[in-house]
C-alpha positions in Angstrom: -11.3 156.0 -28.2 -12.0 159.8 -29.3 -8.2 160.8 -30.0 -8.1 157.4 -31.8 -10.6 158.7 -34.8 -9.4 161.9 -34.4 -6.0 160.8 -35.2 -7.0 158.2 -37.6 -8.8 161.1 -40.0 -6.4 163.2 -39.7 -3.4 160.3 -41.0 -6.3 160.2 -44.0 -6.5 163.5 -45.0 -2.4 163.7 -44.9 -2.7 160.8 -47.2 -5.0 162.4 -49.5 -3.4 165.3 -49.4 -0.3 164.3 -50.0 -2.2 162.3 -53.4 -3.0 165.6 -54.4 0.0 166.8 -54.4 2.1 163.9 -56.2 -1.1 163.5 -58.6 -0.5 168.1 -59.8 3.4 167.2 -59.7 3.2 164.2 -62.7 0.9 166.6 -64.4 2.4 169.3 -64.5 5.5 166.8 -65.5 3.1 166.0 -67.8 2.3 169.3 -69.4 5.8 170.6 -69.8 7.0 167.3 -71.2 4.4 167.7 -74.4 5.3 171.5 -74.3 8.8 170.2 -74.9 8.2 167.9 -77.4 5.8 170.4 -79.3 8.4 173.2 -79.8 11.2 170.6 -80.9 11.8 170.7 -84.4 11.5 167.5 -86.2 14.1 165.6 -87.5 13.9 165.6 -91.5 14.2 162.4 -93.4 17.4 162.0 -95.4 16.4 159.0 -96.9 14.5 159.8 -100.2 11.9 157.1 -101.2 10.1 157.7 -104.7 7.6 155.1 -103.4 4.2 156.3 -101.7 4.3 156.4 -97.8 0.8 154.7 -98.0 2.9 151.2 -99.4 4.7 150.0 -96.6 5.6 147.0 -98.7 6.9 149.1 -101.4 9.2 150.8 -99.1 10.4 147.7 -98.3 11.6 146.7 -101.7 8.6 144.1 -101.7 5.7 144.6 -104.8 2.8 143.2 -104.2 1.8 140.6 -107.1 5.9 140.8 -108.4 6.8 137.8 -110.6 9.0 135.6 -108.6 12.6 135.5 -109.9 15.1 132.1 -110.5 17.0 132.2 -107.6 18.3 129.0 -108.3 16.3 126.8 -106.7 15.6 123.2 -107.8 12.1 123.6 -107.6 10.8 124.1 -111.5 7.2 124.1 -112.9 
């Protein structure tokens, strides 16, 4: 029964150490992944819209509060 809890720690601190060690490799994955993206320069935006970036909707081509147009429908008032 002795060498069976001597072996039976020892398979736990493989397992932990072997944790360890795939826990430092994503982080250091990690690391130089954001170091990467960091130095990158950005891409600049060719499309040139005179409308505020804080109006999504204007962006869009769509005014809040924009008097509906006659689009032909059959629907008058």
């Amino acid at each position: 029964m002795a060498a069976d809890a001597g072996t039976t720690a020892q398979r736990i601190r493989y397992g932990l150490t072997g944790l360890a060690i795939a826990f430092l490799i994503v982080l250091m994955g990690s690391v130089i992944s954001r170091a990467s993206r960091e130095n990158s320069p950005t891409p600049t935006n060719t499309v040139s819209n005179e409308a505020d970036p804080s109006e999504p909707m204007a962006q869009l081509g769509v005014a809040p509060g924009a008097e509906p147009t006659d689009n032909g429908s059959t629907n008058k008032q």
